[in-house]
C-alpha positions in Angstrom: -31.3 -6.1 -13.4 -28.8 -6.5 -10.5 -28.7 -5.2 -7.0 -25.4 -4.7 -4.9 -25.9 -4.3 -1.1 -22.9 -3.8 0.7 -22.7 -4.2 4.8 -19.8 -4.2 7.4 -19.5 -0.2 7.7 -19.0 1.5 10.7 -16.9 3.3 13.2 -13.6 2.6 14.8 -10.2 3.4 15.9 -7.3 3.9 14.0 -5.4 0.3 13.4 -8.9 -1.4 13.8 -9.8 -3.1 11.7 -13.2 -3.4 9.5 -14.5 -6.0 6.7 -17.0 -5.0 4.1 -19.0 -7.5 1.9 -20.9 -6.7 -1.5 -23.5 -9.6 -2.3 -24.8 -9.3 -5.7 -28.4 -10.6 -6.6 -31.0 -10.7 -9.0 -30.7 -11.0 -13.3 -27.4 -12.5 -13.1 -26.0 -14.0 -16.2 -22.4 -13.2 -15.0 -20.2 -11.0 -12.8 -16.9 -9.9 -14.2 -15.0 -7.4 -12.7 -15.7 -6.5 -9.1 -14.2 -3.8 -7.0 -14.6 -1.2 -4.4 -14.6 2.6 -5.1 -14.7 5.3 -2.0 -15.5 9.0 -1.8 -14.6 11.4 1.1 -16.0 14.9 1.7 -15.0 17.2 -1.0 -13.5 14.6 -2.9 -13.6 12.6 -6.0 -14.7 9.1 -6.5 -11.5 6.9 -6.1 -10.6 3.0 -7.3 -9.6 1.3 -4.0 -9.2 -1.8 -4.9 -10.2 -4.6 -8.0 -10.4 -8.3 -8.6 -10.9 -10.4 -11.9 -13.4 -13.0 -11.9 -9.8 -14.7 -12.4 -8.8 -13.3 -8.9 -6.3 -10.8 -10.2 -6.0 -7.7 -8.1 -5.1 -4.6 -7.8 -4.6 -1.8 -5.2 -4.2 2.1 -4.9 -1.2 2.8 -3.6 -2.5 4.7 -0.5 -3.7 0.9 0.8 -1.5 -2.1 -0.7 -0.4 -3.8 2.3 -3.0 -3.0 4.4 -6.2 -3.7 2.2 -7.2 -7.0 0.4 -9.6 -8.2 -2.0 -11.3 -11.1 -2.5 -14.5 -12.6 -4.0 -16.6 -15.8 -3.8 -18.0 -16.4 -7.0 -20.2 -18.7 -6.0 -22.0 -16.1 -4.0 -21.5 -13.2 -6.2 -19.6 -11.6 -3.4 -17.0 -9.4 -2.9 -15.0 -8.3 0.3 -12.6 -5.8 1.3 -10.8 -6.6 4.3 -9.3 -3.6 5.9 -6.3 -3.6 8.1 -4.7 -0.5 9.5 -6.6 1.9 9.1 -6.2 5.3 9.5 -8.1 8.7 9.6 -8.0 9.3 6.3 -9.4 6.0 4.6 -12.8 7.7 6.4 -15.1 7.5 3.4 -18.2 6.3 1.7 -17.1 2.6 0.0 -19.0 1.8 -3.2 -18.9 -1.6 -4.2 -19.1 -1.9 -8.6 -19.4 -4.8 -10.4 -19.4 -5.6 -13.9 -22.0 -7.8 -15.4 -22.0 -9.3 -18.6 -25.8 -9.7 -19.5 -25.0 -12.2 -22.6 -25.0 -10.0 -25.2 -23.3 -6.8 -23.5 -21.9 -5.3 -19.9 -23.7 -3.4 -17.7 -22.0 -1.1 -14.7 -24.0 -1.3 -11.3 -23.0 0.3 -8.2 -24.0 -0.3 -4.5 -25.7 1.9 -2.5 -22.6 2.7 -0.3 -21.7 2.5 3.5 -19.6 4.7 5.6 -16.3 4.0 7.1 -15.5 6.3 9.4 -11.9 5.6 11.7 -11.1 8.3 14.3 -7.7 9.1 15.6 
């Protein structure tokens, strides 16, 4: 079993700035694929961003440039660093990773933590 907290919600301004983390812990044979989904009010589930245990990434259009992706494998960690931002990245982020137990992937999702930028 594996357990993704994330941390570094929270409330500001539009072109703040805000950096979320996703440690992963517990049964860990491997992390693969990690990545950060967000919903808003009303809305569906979206990809925001993804990274390869390789460190290939990619973006939803609505925040290449101002979004980036990175992990420490070392840590099981992923982070989002969020430049930019405006009202309408306000959301819950999810953080999802991918973990391969030895024999077969299993999907685990975080717990979530709001984002919330006011004009």
């Amino acid at each position: 079993q594996v357990q993704l907290v994330e941390s570094g919600g929270g409330l500001v301004q539009a072109g703040g700035s805000l950096r979320l983390s996703c440690a992963a812990s517990g049964s860990i044979f491997r992390i693969d694929g990690m990545a950060w989904y967000r919903q808003a009010p009303g809305k569906q589930r979206e990809l925001v961003a993804g990274i390869t245990r390789g460190g290939s990434t990619n973006y939803a259009d609505s925040v290449k440039g101002r979004f980036t992706i990175s992990r420490d494998n070392t840590k099981n960690t992923v982070y989002l660093q969020m430049d930019s931002l405006k009202p309408e990245d306000t959301a819950v982020y999810y953080c999802h990773a991918k973990a391969y137990s030895g024999s077969y992937y299993v999907n685990y999702w975080g717990q979530g933590t709001q984002v919330t930028v006011s004009s």
